[in-house]
Every structure is written in structure tokens, then in C-alpha cells.
matplotlib code that plots the C-alpha trace (Angstrom):
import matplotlib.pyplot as plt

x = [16.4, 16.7, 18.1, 20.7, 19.2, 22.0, 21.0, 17.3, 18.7, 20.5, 17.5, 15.1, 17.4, 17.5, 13.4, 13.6, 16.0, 14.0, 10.6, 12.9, 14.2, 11.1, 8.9, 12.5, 11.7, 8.0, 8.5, 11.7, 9.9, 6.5, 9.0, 8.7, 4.9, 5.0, 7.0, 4.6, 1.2, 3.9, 2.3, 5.1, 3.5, 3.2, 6.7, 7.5, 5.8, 6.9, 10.9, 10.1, 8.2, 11.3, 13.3, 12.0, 11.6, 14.7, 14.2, 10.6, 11.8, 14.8, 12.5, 10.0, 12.7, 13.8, 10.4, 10.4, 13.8, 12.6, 9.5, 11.3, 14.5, 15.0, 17.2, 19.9, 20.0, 19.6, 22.4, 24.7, 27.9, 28.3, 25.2, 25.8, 29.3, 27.5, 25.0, 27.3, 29.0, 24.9, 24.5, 27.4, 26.7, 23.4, 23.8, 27.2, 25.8, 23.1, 23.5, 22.7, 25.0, 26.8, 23.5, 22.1, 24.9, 24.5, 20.9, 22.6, 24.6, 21.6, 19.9, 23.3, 23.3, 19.6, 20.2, 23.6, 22.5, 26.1, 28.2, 30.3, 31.7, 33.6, 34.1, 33.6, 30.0, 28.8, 30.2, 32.8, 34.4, 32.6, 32.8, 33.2, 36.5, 38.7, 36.3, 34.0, 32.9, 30.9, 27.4, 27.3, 24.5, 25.1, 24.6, 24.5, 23.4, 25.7, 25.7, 28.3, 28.6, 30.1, 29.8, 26.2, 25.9, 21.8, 21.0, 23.2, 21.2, 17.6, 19.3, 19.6, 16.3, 13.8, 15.4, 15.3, 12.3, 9.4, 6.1, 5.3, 6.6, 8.6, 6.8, 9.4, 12.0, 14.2, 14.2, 15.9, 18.2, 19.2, 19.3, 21.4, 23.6, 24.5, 25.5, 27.9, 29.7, 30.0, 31.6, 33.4, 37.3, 38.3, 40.0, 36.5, 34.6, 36.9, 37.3, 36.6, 35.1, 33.6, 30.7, 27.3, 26.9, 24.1, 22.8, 19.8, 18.3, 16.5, 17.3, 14.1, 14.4, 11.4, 10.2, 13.4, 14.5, 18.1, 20.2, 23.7, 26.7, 29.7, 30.7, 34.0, 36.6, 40.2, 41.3, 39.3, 35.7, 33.4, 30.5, 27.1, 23.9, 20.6, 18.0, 14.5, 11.4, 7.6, 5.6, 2.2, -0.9, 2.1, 5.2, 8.7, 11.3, 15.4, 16.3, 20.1, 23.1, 25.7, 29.4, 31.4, 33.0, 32.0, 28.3, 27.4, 29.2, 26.7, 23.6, 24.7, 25.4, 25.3, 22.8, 19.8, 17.2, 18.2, 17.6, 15.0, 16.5, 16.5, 19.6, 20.5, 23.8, 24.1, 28.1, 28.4, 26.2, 28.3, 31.3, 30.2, 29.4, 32.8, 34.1, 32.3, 32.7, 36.1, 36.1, 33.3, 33.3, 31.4, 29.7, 28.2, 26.9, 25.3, 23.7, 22.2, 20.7, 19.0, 20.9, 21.8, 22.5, 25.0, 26.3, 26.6, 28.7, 31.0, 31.5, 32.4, 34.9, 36.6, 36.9, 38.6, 41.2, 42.4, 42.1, 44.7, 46.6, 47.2, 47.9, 46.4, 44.4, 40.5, 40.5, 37.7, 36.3, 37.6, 34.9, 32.4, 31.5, 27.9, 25.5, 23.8, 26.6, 30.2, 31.9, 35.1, 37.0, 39.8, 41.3, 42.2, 39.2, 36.5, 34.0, 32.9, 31.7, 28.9, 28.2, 25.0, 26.1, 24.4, 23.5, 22.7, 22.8, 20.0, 18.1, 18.1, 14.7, 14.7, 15.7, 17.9, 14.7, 13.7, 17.3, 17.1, 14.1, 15.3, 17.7, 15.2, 13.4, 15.9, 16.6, 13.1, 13.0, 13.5, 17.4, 16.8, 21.1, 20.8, 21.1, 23.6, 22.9, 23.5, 24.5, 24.1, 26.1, 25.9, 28.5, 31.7, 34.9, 38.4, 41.4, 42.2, 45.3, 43.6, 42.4, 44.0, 44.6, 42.8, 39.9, 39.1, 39.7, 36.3, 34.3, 34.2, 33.6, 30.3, 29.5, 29.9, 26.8, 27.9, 31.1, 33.5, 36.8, 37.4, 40.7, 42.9, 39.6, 36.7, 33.7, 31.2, 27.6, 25.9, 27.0, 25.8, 28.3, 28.4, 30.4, 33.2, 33.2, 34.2, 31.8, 30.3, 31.8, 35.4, 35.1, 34.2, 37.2, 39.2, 37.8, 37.7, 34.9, 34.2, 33.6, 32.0, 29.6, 29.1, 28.5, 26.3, 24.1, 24.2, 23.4, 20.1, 19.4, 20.2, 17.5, 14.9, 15.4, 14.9, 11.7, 10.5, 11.0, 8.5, 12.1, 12.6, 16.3, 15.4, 18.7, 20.2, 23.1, 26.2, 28.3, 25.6, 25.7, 29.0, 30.8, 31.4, 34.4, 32.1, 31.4, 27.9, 26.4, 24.3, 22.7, 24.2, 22.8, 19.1, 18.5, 15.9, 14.9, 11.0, 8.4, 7.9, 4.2, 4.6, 5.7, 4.0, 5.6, 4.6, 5.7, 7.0, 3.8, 4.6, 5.2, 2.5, 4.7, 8.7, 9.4, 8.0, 10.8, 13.4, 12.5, 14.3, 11.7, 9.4, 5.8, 4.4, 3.5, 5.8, 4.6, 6.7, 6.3, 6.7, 9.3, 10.1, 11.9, 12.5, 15.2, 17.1, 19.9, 21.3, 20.8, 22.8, 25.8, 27.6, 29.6, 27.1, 29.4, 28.4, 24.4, 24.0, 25.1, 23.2, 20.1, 20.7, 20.9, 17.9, 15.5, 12.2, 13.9, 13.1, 9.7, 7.1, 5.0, 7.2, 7.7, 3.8, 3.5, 5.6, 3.7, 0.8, 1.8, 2.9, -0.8, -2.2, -0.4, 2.5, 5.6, 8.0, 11.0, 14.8, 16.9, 20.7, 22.2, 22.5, 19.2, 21.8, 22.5, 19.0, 17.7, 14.5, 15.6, 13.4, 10.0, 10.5, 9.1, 11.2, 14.1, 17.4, 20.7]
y = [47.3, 48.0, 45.0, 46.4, 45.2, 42.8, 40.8, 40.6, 40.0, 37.4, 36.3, 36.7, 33.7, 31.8, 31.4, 30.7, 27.6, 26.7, 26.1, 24.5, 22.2, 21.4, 20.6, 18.4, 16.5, 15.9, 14.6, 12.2, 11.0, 10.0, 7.9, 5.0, 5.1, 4.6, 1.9, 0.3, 1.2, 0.5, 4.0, 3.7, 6.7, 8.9, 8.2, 9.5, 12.7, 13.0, 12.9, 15.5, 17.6, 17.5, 18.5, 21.5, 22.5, 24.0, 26.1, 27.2, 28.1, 30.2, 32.2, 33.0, 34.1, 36.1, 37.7, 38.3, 39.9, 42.6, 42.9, 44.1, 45.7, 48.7, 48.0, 49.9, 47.7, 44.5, 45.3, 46.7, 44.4, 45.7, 44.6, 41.2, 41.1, 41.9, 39.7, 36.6, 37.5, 37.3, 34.4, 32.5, 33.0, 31.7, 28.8, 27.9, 25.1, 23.7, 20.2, 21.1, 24.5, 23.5, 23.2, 26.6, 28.3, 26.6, 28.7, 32.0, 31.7, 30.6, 34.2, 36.3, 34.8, 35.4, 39.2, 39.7, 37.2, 35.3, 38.0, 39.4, 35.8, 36.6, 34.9, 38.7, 38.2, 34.9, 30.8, 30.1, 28.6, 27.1, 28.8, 25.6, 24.6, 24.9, 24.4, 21.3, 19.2, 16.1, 15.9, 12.9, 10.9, 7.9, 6.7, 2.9, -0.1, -3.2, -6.6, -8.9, -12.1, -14.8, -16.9, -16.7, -15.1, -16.1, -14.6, -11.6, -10.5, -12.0, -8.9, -6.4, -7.4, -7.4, -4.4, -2.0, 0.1, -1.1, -1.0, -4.3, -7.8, -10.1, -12.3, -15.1, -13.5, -17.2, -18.0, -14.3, -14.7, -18.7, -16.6, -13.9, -16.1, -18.6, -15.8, -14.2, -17.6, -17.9, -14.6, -13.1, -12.5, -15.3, -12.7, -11.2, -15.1, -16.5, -13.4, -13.7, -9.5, -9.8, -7.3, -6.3, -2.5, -0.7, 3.1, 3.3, 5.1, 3.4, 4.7, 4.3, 4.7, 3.8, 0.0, -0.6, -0.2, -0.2, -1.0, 0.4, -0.4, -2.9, -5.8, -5.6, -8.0, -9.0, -6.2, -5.4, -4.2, -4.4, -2.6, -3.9, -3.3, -5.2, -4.4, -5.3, -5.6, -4.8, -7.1, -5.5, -8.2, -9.8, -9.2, -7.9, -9.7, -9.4, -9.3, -10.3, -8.6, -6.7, -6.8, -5.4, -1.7, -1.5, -2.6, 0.1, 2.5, 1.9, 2.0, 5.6, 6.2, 9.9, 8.4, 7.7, 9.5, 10.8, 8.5, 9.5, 8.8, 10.5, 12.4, 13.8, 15.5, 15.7, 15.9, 13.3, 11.0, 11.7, 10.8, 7.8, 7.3, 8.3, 5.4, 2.7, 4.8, 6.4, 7.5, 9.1, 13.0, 14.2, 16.4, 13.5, 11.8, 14.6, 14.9, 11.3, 11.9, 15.0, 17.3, 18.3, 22.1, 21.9, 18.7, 21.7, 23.8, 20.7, 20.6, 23.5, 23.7, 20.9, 22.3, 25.1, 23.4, 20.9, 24.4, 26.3, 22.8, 24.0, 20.4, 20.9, 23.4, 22.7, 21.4, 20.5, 16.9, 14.1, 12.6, 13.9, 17.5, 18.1, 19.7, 21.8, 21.5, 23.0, 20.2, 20.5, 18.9, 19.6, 15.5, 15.7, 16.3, 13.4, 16.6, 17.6, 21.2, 21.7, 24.9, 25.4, 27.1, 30.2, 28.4, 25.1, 22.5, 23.2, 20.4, 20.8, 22.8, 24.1, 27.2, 27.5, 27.8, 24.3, 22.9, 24.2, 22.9, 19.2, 19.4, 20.7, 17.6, 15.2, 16.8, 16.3, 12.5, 9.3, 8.6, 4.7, 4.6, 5.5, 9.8, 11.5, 14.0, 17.5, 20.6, 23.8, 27.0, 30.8, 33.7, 30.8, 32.7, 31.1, 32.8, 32.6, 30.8, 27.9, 27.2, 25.5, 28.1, 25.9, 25.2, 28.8, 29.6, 27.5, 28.3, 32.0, 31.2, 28.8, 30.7, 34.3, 35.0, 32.6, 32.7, 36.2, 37.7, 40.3, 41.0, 38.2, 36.0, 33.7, 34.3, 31.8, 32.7, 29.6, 26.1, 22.3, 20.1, 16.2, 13.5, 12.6, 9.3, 7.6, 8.2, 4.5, 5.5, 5.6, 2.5, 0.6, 1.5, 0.3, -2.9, -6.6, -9.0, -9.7, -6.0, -5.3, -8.3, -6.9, -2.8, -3.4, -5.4, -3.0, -0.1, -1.9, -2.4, 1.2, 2.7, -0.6, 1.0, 4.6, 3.5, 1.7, 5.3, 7.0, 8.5, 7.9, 9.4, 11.0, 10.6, 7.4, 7.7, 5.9, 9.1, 10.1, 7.9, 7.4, 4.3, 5.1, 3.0, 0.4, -0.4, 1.0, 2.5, 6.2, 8.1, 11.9, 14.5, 15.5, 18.1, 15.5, 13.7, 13.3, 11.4, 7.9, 8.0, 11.3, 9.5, 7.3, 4.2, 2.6, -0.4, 0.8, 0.0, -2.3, -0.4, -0.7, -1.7, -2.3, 1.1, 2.8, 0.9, 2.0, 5.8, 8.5, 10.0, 7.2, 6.2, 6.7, 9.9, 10.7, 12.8, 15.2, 12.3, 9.4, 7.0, 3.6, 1.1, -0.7, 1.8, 1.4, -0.3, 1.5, 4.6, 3.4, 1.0, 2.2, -1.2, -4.1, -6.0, -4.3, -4.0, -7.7, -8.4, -5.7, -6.9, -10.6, -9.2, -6.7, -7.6, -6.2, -3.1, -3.1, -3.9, -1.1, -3.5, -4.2, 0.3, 0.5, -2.3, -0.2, 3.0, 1.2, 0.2, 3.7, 5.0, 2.0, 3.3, 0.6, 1.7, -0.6, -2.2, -0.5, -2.0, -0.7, -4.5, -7.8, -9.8, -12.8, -11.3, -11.5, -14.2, -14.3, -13.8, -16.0, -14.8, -10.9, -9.4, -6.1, -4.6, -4.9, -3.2]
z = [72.1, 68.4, 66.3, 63.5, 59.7, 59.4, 62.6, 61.2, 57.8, 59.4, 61.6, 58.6, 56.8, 59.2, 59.7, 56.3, 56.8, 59.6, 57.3, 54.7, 57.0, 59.0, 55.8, 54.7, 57.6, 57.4, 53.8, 54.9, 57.2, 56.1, 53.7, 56.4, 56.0, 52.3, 52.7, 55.1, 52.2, 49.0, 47.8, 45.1, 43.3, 46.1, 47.0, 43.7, 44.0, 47.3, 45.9, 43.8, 46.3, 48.2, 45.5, 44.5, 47.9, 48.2, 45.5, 46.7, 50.1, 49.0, 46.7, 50.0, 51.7, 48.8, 48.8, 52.6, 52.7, 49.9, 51.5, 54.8, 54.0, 51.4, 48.1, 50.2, 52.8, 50.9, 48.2, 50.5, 50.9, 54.2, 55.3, 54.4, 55.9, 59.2, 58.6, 58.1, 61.2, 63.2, 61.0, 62.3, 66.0, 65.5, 63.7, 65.6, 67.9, 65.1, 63.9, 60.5, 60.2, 56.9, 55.5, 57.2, 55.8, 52.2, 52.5, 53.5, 50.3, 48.2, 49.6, 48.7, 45.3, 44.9, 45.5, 43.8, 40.9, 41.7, 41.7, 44.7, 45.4, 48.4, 51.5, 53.3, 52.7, 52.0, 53.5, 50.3, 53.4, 56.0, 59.6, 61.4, 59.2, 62.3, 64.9, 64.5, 67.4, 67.6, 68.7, 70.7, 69.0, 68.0, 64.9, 65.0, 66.4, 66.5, 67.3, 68.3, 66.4, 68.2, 65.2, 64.5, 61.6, 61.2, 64.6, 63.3, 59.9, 62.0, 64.4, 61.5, 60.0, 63.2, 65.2, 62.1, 62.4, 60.0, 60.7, 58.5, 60.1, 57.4, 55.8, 56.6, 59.2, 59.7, 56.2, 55.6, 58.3, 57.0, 53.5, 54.6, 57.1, 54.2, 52.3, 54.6, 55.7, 51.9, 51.1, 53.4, 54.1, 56.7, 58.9, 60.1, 59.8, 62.3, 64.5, 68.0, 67.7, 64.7, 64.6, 62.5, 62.7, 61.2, 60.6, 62.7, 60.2, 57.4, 53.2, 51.8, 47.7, 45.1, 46.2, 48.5, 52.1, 52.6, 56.2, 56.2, 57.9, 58.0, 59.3, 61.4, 62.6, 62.6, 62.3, 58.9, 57.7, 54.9, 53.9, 54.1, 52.6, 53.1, 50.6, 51.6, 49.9, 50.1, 47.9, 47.7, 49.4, 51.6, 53.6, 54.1, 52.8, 52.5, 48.4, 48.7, 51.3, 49.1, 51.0, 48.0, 47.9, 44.3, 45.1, 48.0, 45.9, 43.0, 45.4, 46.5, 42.4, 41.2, 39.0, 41.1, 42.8, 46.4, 49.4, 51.8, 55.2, 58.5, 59.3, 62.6, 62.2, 58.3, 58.8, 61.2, 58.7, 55.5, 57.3, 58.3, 54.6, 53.5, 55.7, 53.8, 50.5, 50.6, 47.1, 46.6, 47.1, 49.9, 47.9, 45.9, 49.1, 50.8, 47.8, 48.0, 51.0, 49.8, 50.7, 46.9, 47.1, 49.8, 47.4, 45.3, 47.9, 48.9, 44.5, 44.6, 47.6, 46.2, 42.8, 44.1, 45.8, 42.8, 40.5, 43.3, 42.7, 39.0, 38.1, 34.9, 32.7, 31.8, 27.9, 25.6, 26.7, 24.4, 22.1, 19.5, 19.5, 20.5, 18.7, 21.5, 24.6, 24.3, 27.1, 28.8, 31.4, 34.3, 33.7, 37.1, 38.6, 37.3, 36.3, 32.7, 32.4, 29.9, 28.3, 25.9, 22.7, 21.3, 17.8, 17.4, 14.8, 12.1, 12.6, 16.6, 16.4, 20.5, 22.2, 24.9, 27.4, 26.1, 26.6, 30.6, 31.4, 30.2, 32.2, 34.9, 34.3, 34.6, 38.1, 39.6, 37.8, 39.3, 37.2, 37.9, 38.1, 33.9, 34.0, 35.7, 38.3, 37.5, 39.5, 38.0, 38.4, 37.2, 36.8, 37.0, 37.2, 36.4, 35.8, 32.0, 32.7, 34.1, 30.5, 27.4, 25.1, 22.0, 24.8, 25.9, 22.3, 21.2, 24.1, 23.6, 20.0, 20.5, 23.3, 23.7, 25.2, 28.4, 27.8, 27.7, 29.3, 32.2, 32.8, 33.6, 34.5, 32.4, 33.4, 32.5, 32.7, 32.9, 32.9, 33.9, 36.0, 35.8, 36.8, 34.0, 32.2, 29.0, 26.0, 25.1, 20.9, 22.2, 25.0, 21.6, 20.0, 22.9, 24.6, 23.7, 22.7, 26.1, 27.3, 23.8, 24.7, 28.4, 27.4, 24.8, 27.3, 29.3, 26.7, 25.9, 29.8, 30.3, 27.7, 29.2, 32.6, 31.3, 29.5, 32.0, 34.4, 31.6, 30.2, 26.6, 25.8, 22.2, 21.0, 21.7, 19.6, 21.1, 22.0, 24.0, 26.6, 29.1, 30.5, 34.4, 36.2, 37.6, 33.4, 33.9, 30.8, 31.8, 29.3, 29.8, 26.7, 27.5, 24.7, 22.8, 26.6, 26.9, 28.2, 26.9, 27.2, 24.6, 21.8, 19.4, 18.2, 15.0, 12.6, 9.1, 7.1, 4.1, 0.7, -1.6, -4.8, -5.0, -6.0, -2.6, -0.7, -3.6, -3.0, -1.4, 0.6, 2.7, 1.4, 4.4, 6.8, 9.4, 12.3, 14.9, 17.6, 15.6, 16.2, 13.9, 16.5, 13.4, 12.1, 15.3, 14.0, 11.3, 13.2, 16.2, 14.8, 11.3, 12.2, 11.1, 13.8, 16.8, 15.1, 15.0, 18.4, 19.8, 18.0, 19.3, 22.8, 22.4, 20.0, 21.5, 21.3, 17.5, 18.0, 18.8, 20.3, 23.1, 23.7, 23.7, 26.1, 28.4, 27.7, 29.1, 32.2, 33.0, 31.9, 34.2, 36.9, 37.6, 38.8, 37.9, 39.6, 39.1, 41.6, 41.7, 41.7, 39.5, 38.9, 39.4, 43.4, 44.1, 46.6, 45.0, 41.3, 40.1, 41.8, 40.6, 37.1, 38.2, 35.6, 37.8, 37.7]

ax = plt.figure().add_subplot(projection="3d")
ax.plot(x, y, z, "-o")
ax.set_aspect("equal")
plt.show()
């Protein structure tokens, strides 16, 4: 029997998911191994192996597909329409189907660069919208109390699946049972079904292993999260149990790497998430768990519906104007939109190549919770009354390469998507000595933690970095990013006589990767408030010393601690030399 060319176009596709999704697996799942070595720096390379996987796999495919079928066949919409149809049928009882069909739509995008967005040929909608079913796996183990909460977390800590015994298992449950009976809601300490429930699964991420779940009872749940540690030379050991919304949310933060974690049923999996996390998008958590293109589709989805909504139009984003980025927002839907202009600022010397592959960077880079993750899309179209008059007004004159009309609709070339929060300039202007005191600790924290990632932000101007709503400071405009080991960081030598200092010009060579930590300050704060109490917070920061101290633990090979919660939360504060949330 003769297949058509749309069931093998369909069939081709799918083999192509397939070797995606097994070499997905094989890396997720040597994560546990890792763990068990602490090969921190292969872990890294491994999370961004995965990464551009995707990518890799999409563009075998690509090659396969013209390889087999003529340009007729490929570019014929008919074809595809067919096609989707086989595709369905073939993916409808797979596990992972939202995440076979994100692939189909990577593949019709490859061919029709973007264009021909129609739900005819490609998933805009998914095909299981009216017709899901669960898979009967289950997801958790659990463990009933009884009003032991030490047997409960020595429960959670020996039944997870590590393949290195804790160094001191009791004195992590006493640790971890203290903590519960101090914190949480009476209604679930003194319920008679008061219940631990975990993931089976383990989220491994740079040096830490996390168990998910909640705790139930009473009538009411909490999330929980048990960090635990590998110290090189010695044991496991639990670093603190987080029980606040705010607190999980923040580990599963758009600005950290993805979580390495086995996933059976990818849908199944996010929804548990969702119930733990309600506000954060799905989109945003399929993306933490790797899944990042169909994060992408999810986005996307969702951005359609609060458009259709027309609640409001897309305007330009509040703040200063960039230099490289046109930016605008839809308020309603927590998103900036970033557009790169077609002339730049005279003294931003880089092309529009350079800016991409920054942003590239960022993407395959461990964010340590300081860089927002980005999703980028080509050929956006919006209908022209979705815009602001004054906005769409600016971007087709910054723009007009990316930016240009058809008809009734916007079409947008090429544009970066990131999660919306206030610049750190304008939360200045707004907050109180207390929240001044608290953000500019946590500005300096937020370019330690980048440095300390090899990341060294360029510009660290004030209105380039955002406030999210948990008050955490992330560092968001990547046109000057780099490597910290890439730059060199000198004292200003002294002047020779008093009329060197007096000068317009400095007495002493600068070169293209210089950088003086000493003229921080002026730089950063016009307000000599805010520069004296950021100075009293950070001094090192103005000392080269302290960057080329850093530099040399990267070149020695140390990958240093980021963990995603207070250095106050941690049971063994104290014993740690890691930079913490």
C-alpha cells in the first residue's frame, strides 16, 4: 500500500519528535547521577545541551523533510492540512501529545518562515482541547502524619530516590520536624488527616535537589519544598523546608535555569504544578521543566485570548526609552514586548546580529533567579486596532524594518517576550526608606549572583534592571551582557601631579575591556542619597580586587552556590560559603 506524502510528512515529524524526546530523556535523566558525583560543571553543560536540543532536532528534521519531499509537496498548504489530520491520529493516545504537536508547528514554521498561521494547517489550538483524558499514573507518594511530623520529612527524605545516603538522616528529620510544628496553620497541625505528599520525581537544578508537594489537612494545604544538598567529600543533607506560596513560586521563577526532572505526562505534571502555584501561567511552568518551546505555544495561546478580550490596547512600556529595544506592553497581560530598533544610539557600537546572539546567550546560561527568561517570536500579527495610536505610531518609526502595516493588521517581524515588572528607576521614586534599604540590597546581590554565574551585565544602569512582585531585583537589557572572565578590572592609577586629576580627558589608558569599579557610583546614583547607602551595603563592589577574585574562581573551575531562598531560611546558614537568594 502506497502512503499519501502527508501521512509520511506526518510520520516523517513525528520520528523526528521521537529522537528529540528520547535524547530529552537521556539527559534528564542522567541529572540524578550528577547529583550523586556533584559534576556541577557537567551539569551545566548538560542544561545547555538540552537546551539547544530542540533547536538541533527541528533543524534535522527540516533537512529530512526536504530531502524526501519536492518543494511542491512541502509548501503546499494542502499538504499540511492533511498532514495535521495523520499527525493528530497518531499522536492522539501519546502522553506527551501537546509537546509532539508544539514540534509539528516548529516544522510548518520552519518551511513557511512563520507565515500561514492558521489553525487549518498547523496546532494554534491544541487537538485534545475538548477531549483530554487522564493517564492513570500516579504522580505522588504520600504519607500520613498522625502527628509525627519527624517520621514524616525522615519519610520524604529516605524514600526519594538518591543514590547517596544523608549524611545525618535523624538530625534532618528533628530539623525539618521543628520546623513544621513551628510554622504551620493550626488547622493542618492538629488534623486528624493531615498528610505529606510528594512528586515522585526529583527537580534537580545546579548543586540542589528539590521534593515537591504539599502538606494537606483540615480542610487546607500548603506547598512544600525540601531543598537538599550534596557537599562534595561527604553526605546528603536537607538545607531548610520552604511552606510559603511566595517561596515555591520563586524556586520555579522565570528567572532561573530549567529544572531537570523526569516527567511522565507533561500535562498531568503542570497541573499538579498549577495547584501549588495558581498564579503562574502554565506556559511559564512547562517551561521550568524544560519544556520551553511549548512554554512558548501555551504564551502564546494565552496571549491570544486576553487580545480577543480587547480589554486594552498594547502601549509603549512606562520608564526610560532604550537605546537599542523599542518596549511595549498589553498592562493587562504582565508581558513586555521588545522590539530592536533599526539605528541605535551612537555610542552603542553592535549590530543587530550581535544584539541576537546576547540574547541567545542568556537563553543557554544558567540566570541564577537575576535574568529573565525570554521567548522569541517571528512574523507577529495584531490587528492595528489593538494598538495605541501614539504606540504603533513610534514603533513603525524606530522600526520599520520589523515593524510595518498590511491592511487592517501589524505585522511584527521579530520581537523578544518577557515577563513585565517595574523598572528599579521608577520603584525608587515610589517606595519608602525601608523598601529603598531592602531593593538596593538586593540590586547589589543581584549583579554578585550574576558575577558569580561568569555574567557580568555591561550596563548596570538602574533602568535596566526590573522589580518583580515578590520585590526581587532581575537584570532584563542584554545588549552590553558578557562574560565576567572577558573583562579586565583595574584600579584608577594615581595621577602623577594635581592637574592630571583636574583634566577632562583621564591620565591614564583606557582599553575596549576595561572596567574601573571605582567609578561605579556616580555612574549608577545621580542622587548622592541613594550612592552612599548603596556603597555602605556593597562596598567590594567598588573594589576590582574583589571582581578579579571572582574571575578566578570561575577560571579554577568553581562553580559557585545560587540558591533561590534567604541565607537566613537555611538550616545550615552558618556552615555554607554559597551566594543565596
Amino acid at each position: 500500500m502506497k502512503l499519501s506524502p502527508a501521512y509520511r510528512l506526518a510520520a516523517t515529524i513525528l520520528h523526528g519528535f521521537d529522537e528529540y524526546r528520547s535524547r530529552f530523556k537521556a539527559i534528564t535523566a542522567d541529572a540524578s547521577r550528577r547529583f550523586r558525583d556533584a559534576a556541577w560543571r557537567e551539569a551545566q553543560q548538560a542544561s545547555a545541551e538540552r537546551i539547544n536540543l530542540y533547536e538541533q532536532k527541528v533543524n534535522e528534521t527540516l533537512e529530512r523533510l526536504e530531502t524526501t519531499f519536492s518543494e511542491e509537496e512541502l509548501t503546499h498548504c494542502e499538504c499540511w492540512r492533511e498532514a495535521k489530520q495523520h499527525y493528530a491520529e497518531l499522536i492522539s493516545q501519546r502522553l506527551d501529545y501537546e509537546l509532539a504537536e508544539t514540534y509539528f508547528n516548529s516544522l510548518f514554521c520552519s518551511v513557511f518562515h512563520h507565515r500561514h498561521i492558521r489553525n487549518d494547517w498547523m496546532f494554534v489550538y491544541s487537538s485534545r482541547d475538548t477531549a483530554a483524558h487522564r493517564s492513570g499514573i500516579e504522580l505522588c507518594r504520600r504519607f500520613a502524619v498522625h502527628g509525627d511530623w519527624n517520621a514524616a520529612v525522615r519519610w520524604a527524605l529516605a524514600e526519594a530516590p538518591f543514590e547517596t545516603p544523608f549524611d545525618d538522616l535523624e538530625h534532618d528529620a528533628g530539623q525539618g520536624g521543628d520546623f513544621l510544628r513551628g510554622h504551620l496553620p493550626a488547622a493542618i497541625l492538629d488534623a486528624a488527616d493531615a498528610e505529606v505528599e510528594l512528586l515522585k520525581s526529583v527537580f534537580y537544578r545546579n548543586k540542589g535537589a528539590y521534593l515537591v508537594g504539599r502538606i494537606r489537612g483540615g480542610g487546607t494545604q500548603v506547598p512544600l519544598v525540601l531543598p537538599v544538598l550534596h557537599d562534595e567529600g561527604a553526605g546528603l543533607h536537607l538545607d531548610t523546608v520552604l511552606i510559603e506560596s511566595d517561596e515555591v513560586s520563586i524556586i520555579f521563577s522565570f528567572t532561573r535555569a530549567y529544572f531537570q526532572v523526569e516527567v511522565a505526562v507533561p500535562g498531568e505534571f503542570v497541573n499538579y504544578l498549577r495547584e501549588l502555584m495558581p498564579d503562574k501561567p502554565a506556559g511559564e511552568l512547562y517551561a521550568a521543566i524544560g519544556f520551553f518551546k511549548h512554554g512558548k505555544t501555551e504564551f502564546f495561546r494565552a496571549l491570544n485570548q486576553q487580545v480577543a478580550k480587547r480589554e486594552d490596547r498594547f502601549i509603549i512600556a512606562p520608564g526610560v526609552r532604550g537605546m537599542v529595544m523599542a518596549v511595549f506592553v498589553l498592562p493587562s497581560f504582565r508581558t513586555v514586548f521588545k522590539i530592536i530598533k533599526d539605528r541605535f544610539d551612537p555610542t552603542k557600537e553592535m549590530s543587530r546580529e550581535d544584539v541576537r546572539e546576547k540574547y541567545r546567550l542568556v537563553k543557554r546560561h544558567d540566570r541564577v533567579g537575576r535574568m529573565a527568561d525570554t521567548q522569541e517570536f517571528s512574523h507577529f500579527i495584531a490587528r492595528q486596532d489593538h494598538f495605541d495610536p501614539a504606540c504603533l505610531e513610534e514603533l513603525l518609526r524606530v522600526a520599520p524594518s520589523t515593524v510595518y502595516l498590511r491592511g487592517d493588521k501589524v505585522i511584527i517581524e521579530h520581537c523578544y517576550t518577557e515577563r513585565m515588572m517595574t523598572p528599579l528607576n521608577l520603584y525608587l521614586e515610589q517606595c519608602d526608606a525601608a523598601e529603598t534599604h531592602a531593593v538596593l540590597k538586593d540590586y547589589g546581590n543581584a549583579i554578585k549572583q550574576l558575577a558569580a554565574a561568569n555574567i557580568f551585565p555591561g550596563d548596570m544602569l538602574l533602568k535596566n534592571f526590573g522589580v518583580t512582585r515578590h520585590g526581587r531585583v532581575i537584570f532584563y537589557d542584554y545588549d552590553e551582557i558578557c562574560y565576567l572572565t572577558e573583562c579586565n578590572f583595574r584600579h584608577i592609577p594615581e595621577p602623577m601631579y594635581p592637574e592630571q586629576e583636574l583634566a577632562d580627558e583621564p591620565w591614564y589608558s583606557v582599553g575596549p575591556n576595561d572596567i574601573f569599579p571605582e567609578e561605579f557610583g556616580p555612574f549608577l546614583f545621580a542622587d548622592v542619597r541613594l550612592r552612599k547607602l548603596f556603597y555602605e551595603l556593597h562596598p567590594e563592589l567598588f573594589d576590582a580586587d574583589y571582581w578579579k577574585g571572582l574571575q578566578q574562581a570561575i577560571r579554577d573551575g568553581r562553580v559557585i552556590d545560587v540558591y533561590p531562598y534567604r541565607n537566613k531560611q537555611r538550616f545550615a546558614a552558618s556552615e555554607g560559603n554559597g551566594l543565596v537568594y
